[in-house]
C-alpha beads as a LAMMPS data file, in Angstrom:
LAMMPS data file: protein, C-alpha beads

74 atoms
73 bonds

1 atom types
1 bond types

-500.0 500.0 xlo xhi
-500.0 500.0 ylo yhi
-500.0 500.0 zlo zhi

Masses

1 110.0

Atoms # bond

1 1 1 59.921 -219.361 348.646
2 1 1 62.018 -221.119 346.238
3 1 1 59.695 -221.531 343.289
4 1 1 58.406 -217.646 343.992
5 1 1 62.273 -216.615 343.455
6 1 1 62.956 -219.106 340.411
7 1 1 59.893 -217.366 338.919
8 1 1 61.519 -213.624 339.587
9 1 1 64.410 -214.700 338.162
10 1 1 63.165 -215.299 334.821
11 1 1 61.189 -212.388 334.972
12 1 1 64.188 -209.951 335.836
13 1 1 67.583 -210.742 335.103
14 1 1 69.852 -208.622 336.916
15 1 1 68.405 -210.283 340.253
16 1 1 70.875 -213.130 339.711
17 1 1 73.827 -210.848 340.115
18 1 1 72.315 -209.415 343.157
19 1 1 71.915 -212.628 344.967
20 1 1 75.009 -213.325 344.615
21 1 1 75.778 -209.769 346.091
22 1 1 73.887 -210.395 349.071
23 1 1 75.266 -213.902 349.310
24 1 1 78.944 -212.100 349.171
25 1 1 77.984 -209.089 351.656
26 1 1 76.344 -212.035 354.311
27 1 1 79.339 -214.185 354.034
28 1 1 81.519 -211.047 354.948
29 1 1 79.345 -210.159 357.640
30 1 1 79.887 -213.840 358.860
31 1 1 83.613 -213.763 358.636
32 1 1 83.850 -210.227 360.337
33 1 1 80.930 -209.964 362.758
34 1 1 83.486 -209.449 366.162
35 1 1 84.402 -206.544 364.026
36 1 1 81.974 -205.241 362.241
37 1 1 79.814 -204.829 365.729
38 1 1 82.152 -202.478 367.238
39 1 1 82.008 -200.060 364.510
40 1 1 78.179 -200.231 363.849
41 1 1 77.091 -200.729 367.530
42 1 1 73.858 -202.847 368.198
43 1 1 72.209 -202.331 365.014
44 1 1 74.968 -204.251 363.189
45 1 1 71.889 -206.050 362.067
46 1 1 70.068 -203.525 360.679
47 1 1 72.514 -202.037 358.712
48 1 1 73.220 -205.227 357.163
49 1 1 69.278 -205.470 356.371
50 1 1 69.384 -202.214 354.882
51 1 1 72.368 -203.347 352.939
52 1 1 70.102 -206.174 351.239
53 1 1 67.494 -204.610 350.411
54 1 1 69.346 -201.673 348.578
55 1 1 71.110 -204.604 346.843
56 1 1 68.100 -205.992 345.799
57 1 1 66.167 -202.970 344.681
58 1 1 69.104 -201.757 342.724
59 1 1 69.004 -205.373 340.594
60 1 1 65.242 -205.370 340.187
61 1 1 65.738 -201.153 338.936
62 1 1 68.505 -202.041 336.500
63 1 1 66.575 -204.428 335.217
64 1 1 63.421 -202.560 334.705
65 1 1 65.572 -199.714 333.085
66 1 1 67.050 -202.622 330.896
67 1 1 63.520 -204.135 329.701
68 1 1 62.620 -200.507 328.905
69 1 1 65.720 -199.619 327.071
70 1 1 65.680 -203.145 325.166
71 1 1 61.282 -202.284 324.138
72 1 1 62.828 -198.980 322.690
73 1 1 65.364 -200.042 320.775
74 1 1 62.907 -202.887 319.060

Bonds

1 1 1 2
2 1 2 3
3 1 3 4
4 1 4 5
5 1 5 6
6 1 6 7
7 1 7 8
8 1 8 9
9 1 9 10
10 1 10 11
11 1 11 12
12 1 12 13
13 1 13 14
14 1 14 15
15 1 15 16
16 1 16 17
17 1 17 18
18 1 18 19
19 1 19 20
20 1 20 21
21 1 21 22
22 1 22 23
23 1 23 24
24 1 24 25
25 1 25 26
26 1 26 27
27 1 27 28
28 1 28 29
29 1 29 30
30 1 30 31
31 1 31 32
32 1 32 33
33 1 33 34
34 1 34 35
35 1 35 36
36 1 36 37
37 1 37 38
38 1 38 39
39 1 39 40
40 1 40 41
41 1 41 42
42 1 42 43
43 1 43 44
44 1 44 45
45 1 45 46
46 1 46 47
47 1 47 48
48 1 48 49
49 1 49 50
50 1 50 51
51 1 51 52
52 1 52 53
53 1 53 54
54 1 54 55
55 1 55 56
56 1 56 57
57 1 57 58
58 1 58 59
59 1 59 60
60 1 60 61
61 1 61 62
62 1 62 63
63 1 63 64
64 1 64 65
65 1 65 66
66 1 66 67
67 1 67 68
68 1 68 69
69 1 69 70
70 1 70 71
71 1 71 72
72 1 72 73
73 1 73 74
């Protein structure tokens, strides 16, 4: 899994920052899981899942958009 992601990160390079996103938005889930669950019920999980993704759709987009804008301007 490791070599798969060492290869996407050379190959998009906004997926760095998001990483470190979802690293950040985990850690805060770890440090506030008694309260978080209250306020998003049972699928605490889920949410959370849905959070990741988004985060790491969003770096792979930008960085699409940025290859393209970067092919144009050469």
């Amino acid at each position: 899994m490791f070599l798969a992601l060492a290869a996407l990160l050379l190959r998009f390079r906004y997926l760095k920052v998001s990483l470190a996103l979802v690293l950040a938005v985990v850690g805060v889930k770890m440090l506030a899981a008694q309260w978080l669950r209250p306020l998003l019920g049972g699928r605490a999980t889920l949410w959370l899942l849905g959070a990741v993704l988004l985060i790491l759709a969003s770096g792979v987009f930008a960085s699409v958009l940025a290859e393209r804008a970067n092919r144009t301007e050469n």
